[in-house]
C-alpha positions as CSV (number, residue, x, y, z in Angstrom):
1,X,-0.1,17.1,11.1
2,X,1.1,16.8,14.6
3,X,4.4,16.4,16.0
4,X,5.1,13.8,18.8
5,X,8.1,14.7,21.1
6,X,8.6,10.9,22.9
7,X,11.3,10.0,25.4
8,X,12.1,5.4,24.4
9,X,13.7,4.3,27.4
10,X,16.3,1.3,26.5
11,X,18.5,-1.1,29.0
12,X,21.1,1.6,29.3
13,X,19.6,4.5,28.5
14,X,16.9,7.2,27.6
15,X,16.8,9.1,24.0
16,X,14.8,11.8,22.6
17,X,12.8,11.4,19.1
18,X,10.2,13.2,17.0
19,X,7.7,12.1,15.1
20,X,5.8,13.7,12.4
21,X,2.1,12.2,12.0
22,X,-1.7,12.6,11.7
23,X,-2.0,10.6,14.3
24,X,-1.4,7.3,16.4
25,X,-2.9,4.6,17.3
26,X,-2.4,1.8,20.8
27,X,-2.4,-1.5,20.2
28,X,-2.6,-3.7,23.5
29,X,-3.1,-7.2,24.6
30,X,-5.6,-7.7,27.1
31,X,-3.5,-10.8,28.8
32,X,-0.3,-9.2,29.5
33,X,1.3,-5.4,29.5
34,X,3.0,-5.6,26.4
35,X,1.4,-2.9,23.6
36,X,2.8,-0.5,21.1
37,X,2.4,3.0,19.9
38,X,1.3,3.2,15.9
39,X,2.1,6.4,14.1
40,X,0.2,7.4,10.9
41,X,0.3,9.8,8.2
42,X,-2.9,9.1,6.6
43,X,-3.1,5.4,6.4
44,X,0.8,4.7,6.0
45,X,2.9,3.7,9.4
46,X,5.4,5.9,10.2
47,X,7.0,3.9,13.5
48,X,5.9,1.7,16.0
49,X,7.5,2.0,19.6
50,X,6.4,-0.1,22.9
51,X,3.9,1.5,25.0
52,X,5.8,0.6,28.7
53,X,9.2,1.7,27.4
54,X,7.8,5.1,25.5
55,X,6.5,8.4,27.0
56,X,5.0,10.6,24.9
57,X,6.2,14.0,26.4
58,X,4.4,16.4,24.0
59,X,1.8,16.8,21.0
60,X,1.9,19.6,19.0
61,X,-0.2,20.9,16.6
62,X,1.6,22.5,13.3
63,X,-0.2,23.9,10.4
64,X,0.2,22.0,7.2
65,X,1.5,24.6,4.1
């Protein structure tokens, strides 16, 4: 499992999440900028968030119990 520390930029201002996954996935379209994070645990989406208003600050690994 991994834990994602992102900063989401919005129109008026910047919040802090984390995400709890296995892993994520970018999805992009080749014609313009617009694309999106995927976040997984196992094969279930956990969130989605745009890729040019999302930076992932951190990924840490933590031990599963």
């Amino acid at each position: 499992m991994n834990k994602y520390n992102l900063k989401v930029l919005t129109y008026t201002h910047v919040y802090e999440t984390t995400i709890y996954a296995k892993h994520f996935h970018t999805t992009t379209n080749n014609s313009t900028t617009s694309g999106f994070y995927s976040f997984y645990d196992e094969n279930t989406l956990v969130a989605c968030y745009p890729i040019d208003k999302t930076i992932i600050v951190s990924i840490e690994d933590i031990e599963e119990e």
